[in-house]
PDB file of N, H, CA, C and O in Angstrom:
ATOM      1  N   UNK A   1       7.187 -16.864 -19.608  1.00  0.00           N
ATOM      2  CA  UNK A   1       5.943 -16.455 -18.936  1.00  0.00           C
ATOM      3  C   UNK A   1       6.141 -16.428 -17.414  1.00  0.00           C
ATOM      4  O   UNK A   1       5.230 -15.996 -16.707  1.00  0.00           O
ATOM      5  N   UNK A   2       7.311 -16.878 -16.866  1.00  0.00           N
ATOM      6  H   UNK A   2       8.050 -17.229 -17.439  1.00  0.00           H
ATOM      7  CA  UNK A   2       7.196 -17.191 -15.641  1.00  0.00           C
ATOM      8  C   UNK A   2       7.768 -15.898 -14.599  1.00  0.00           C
ATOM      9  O   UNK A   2       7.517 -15.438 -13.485  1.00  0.00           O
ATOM     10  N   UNK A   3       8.683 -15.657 -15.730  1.00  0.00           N
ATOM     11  H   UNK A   3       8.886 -16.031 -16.635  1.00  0.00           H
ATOM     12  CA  UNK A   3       9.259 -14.446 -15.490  1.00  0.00           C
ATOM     13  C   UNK A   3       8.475 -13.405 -15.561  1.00  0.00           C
ATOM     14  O   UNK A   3       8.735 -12.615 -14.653  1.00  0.00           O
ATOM     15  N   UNK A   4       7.453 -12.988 -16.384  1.00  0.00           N
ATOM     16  H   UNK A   4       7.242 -13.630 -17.121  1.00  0.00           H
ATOM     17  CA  UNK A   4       6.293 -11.999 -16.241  1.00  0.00           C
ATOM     18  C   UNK A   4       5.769 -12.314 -14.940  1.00  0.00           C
ATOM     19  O   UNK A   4       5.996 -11.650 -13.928  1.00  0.00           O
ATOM     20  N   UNK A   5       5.019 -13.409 -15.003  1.00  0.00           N
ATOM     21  H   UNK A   5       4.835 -13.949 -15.825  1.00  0.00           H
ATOM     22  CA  UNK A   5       4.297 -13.280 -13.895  1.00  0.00           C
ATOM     23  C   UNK A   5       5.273 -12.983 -12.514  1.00  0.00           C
ATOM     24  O   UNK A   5       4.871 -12.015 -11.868  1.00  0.00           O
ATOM     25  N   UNK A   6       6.050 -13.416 -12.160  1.00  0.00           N
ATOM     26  H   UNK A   6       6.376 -14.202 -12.684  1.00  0.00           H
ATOM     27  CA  UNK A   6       7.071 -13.180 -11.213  1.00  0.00           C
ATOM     28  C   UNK A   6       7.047 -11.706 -11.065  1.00  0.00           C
ATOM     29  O   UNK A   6       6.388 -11.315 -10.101  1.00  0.00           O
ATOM     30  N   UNK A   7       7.662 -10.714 -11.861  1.00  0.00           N
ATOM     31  H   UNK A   7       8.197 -11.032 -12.644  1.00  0.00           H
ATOM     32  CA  UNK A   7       7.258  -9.702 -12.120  1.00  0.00           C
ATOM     33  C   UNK A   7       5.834  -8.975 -11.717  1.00  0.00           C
ATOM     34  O   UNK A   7       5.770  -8.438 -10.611  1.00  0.00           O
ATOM     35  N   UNK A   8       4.898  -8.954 -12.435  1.00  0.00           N
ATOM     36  H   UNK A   8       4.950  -9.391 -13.333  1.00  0.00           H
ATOM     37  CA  UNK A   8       3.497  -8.942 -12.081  1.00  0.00           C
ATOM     38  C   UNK A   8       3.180  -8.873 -10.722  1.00  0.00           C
ATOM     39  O   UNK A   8       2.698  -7.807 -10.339  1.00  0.00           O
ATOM     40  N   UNK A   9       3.378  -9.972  -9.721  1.00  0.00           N
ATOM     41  H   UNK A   9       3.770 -10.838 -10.032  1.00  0.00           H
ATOM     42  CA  UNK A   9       3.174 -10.501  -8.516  1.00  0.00           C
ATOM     43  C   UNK A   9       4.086  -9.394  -7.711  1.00  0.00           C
ATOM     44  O   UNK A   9       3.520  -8.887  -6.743  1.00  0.00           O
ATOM     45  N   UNK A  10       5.473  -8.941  -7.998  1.00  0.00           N
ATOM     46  H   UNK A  10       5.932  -9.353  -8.784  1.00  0.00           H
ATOM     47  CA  UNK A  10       6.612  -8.230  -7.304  1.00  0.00           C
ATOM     48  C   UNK A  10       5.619  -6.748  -7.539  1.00  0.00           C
ATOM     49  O   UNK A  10       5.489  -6.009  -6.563  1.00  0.00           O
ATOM     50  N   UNK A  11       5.126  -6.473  -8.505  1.00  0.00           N
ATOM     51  H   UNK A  11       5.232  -7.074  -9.298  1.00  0.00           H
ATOM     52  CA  UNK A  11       5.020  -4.984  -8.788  1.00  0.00           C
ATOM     53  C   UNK A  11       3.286  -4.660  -8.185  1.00  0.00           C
ATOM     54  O   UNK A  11       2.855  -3.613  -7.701  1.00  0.00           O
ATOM     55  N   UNK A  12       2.440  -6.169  -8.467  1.00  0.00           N
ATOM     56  H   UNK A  12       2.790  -7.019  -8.860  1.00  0.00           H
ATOM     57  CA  UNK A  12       1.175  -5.926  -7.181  1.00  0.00           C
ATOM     58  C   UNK A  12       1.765  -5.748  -5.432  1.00  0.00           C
ATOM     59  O   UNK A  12       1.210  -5.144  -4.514  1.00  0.00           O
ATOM     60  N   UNK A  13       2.642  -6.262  -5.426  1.00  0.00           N
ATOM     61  H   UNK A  13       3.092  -6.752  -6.172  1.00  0.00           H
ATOM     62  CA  UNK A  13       3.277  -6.161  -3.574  1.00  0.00           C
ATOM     63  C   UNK A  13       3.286  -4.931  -3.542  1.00  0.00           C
ATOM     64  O   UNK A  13       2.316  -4.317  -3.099  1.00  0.00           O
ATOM     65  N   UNK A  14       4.156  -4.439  -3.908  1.00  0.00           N
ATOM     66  H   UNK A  14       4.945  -4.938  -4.267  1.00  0.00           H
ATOM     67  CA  UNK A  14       4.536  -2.885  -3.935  1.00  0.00           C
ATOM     68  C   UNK A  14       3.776  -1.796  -4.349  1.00  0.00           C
ATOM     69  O   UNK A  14       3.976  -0.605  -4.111  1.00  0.00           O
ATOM     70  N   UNK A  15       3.041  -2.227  -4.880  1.00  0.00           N
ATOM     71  H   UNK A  15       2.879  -3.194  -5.073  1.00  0.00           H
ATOM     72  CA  UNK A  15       1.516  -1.643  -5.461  1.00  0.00           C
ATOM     73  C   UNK A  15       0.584  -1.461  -4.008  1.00  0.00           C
ATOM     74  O   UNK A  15      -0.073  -0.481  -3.658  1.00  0.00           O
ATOM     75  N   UNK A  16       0.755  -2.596  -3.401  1.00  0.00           N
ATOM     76  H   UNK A  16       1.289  -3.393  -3.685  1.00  0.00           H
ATOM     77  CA  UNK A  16      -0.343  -2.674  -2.509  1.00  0.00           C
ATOM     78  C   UNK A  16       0.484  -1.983  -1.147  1.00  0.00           C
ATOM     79  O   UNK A  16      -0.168  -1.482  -0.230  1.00  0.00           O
ATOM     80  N   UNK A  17       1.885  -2.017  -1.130  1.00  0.00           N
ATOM     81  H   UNK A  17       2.414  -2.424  -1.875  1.00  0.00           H
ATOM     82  CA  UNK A  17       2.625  -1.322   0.379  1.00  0.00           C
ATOM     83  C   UNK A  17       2.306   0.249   0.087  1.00  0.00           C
ATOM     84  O   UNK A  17       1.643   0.920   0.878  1.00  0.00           O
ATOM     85  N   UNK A  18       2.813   0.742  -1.059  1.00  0.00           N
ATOM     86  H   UNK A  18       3.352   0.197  -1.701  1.00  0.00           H
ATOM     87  CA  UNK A  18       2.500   2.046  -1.328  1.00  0.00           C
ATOM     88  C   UNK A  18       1.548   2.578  -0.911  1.00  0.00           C
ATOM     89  O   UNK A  18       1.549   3.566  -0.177  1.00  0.00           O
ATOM     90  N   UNK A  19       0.164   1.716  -1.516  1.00  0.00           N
ATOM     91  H   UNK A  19       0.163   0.913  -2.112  1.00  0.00           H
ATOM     92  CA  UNK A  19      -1.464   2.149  -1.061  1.00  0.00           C
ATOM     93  C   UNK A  19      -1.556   1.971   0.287  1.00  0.00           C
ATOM     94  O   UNK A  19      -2.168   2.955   0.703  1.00  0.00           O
ATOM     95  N   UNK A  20      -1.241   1.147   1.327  1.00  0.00           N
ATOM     96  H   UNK A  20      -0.744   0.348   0.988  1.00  0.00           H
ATOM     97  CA  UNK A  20      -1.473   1.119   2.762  1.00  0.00           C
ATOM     98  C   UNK A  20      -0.670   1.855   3.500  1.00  0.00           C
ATOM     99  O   UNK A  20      -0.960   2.147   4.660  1.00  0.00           O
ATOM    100  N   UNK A  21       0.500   2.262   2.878  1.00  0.00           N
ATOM    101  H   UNK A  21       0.736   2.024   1.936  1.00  0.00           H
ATOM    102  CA  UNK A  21       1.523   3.296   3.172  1.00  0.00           C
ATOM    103  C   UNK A  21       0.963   4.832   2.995  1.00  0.00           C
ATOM    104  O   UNK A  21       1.129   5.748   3.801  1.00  0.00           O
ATOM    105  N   UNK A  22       0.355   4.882   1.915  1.00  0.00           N
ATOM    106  H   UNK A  22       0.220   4.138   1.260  1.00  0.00           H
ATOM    107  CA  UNK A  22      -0.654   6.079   1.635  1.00  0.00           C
ATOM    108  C   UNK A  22      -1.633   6.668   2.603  1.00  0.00           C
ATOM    109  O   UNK A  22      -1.775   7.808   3.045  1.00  0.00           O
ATOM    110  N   UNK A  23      -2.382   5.328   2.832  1.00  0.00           N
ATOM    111  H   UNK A  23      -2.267   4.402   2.473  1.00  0.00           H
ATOM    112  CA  UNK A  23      -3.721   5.550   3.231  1.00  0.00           C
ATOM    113  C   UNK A  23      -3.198   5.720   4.942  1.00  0.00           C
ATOM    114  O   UNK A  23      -3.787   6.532   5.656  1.00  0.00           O
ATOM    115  N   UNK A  24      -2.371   5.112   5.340  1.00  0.00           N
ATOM    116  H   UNK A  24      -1.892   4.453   4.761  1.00  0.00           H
ATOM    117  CA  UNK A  24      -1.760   4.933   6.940  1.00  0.00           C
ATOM    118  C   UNK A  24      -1.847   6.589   6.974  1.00  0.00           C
ATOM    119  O   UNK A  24      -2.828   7.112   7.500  1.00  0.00           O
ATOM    120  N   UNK A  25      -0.790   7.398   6.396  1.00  0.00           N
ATOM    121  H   UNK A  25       0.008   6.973   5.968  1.00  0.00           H
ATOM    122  CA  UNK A  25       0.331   8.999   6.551  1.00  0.00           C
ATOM    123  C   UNK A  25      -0.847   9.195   6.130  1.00  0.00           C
ATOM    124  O   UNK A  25      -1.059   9.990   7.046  1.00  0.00           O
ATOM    125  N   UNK A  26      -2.475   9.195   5.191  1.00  0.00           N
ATOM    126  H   UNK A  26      -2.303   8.549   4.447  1.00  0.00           H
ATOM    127  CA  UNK A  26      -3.157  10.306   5.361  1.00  0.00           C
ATOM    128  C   UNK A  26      -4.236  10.441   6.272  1.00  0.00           C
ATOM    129  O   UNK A  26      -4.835  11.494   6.494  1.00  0.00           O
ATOM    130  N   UNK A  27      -4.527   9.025   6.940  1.00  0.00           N
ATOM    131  H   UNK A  27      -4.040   8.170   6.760  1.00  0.00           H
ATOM    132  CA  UNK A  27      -4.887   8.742   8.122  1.00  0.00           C
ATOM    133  C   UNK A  27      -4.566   9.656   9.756  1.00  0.00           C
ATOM    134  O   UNK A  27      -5.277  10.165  10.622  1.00  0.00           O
ATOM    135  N   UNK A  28      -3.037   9.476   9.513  1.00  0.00           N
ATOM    136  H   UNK A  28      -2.459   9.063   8.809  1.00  0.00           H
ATOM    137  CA  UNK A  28      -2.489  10.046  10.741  1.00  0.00           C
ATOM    138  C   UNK A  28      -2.150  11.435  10.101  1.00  0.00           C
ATOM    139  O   UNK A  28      -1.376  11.989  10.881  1.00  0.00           O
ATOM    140  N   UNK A  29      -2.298  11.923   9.445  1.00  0.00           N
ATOM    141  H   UNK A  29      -2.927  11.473   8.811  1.00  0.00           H
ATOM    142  CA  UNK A  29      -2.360  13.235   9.407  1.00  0.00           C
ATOM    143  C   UNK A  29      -4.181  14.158   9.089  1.00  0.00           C
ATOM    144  O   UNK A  29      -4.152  15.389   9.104  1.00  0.00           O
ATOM    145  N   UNK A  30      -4.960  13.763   8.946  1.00  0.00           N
ATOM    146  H   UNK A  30      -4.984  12.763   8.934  1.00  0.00           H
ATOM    147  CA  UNK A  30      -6.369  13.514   9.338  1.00  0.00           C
ATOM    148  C   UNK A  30      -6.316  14.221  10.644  1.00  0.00           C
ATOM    149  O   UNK A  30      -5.268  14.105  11.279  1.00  0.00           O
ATOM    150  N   UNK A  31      -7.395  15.020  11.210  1.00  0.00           N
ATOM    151  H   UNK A  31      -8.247  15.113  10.695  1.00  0.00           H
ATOM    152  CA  UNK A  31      -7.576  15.313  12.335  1.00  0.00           C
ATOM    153  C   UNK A  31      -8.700  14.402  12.850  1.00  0.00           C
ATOM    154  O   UNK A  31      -8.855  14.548  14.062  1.00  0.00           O
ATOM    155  N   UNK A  32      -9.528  13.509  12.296  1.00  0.00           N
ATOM    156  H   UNK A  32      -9.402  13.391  11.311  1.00  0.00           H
ATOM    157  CA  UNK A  32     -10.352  12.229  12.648  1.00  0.00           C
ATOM    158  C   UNK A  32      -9.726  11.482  11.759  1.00  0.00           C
ATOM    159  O   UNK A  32      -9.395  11.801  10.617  1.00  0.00           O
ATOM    160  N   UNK A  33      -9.567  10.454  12.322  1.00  0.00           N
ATOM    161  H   UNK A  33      -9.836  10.194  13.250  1.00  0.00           H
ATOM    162  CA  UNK A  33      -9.073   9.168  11.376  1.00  0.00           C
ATOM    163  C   UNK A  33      -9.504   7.745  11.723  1.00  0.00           C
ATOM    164  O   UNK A  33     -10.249   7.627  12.696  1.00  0.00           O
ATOM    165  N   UNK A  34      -9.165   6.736  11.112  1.00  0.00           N
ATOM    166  H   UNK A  34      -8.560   6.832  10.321  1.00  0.00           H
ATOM    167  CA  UNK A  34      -9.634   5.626  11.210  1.00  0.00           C
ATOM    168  C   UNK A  34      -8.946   4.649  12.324  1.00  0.00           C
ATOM    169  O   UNK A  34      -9.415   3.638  12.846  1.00  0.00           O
ATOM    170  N   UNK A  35      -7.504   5.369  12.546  1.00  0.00           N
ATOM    171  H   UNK A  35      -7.123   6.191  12.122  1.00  0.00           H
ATOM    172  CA  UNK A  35      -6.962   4.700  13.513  1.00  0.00           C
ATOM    173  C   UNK A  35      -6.463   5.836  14.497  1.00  0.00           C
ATOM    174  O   UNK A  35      -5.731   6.806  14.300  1.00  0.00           O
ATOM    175  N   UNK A  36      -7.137   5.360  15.661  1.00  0.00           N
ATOM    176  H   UNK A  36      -7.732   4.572  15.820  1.00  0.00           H
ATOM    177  CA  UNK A  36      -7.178   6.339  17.527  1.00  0.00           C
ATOM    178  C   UNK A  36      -5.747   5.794  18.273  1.00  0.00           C
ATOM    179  O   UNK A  36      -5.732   4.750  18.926  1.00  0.00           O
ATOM    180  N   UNK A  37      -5.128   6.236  18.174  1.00  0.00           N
ATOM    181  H   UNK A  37      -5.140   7.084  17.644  1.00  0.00           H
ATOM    182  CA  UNK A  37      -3.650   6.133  19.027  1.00  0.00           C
ATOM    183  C   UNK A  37      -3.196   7.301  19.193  1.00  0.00           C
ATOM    184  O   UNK A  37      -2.132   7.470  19.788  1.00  0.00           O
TER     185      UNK A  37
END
């Protein structure tokens, strides 16, 4: 079981870089976006 969850936990990380990785590149490609730089 420990090994699942280990697992589990590795594949929510990467789950969650992808999505902020996502949301960042469609942000900055947006002609209004959420982040002004």
């Amino acid at each position: 079981m420990a090994v699942t969850a280990n697992v589990r936990r590795t594949l929510i990380g990467v789950c969650l870089c992808i999505f902020l990785f996502s949301l960042f590149v469609i942000d900055r490609a947006s002609p209004r976006g959420i982040v002004r730089s």
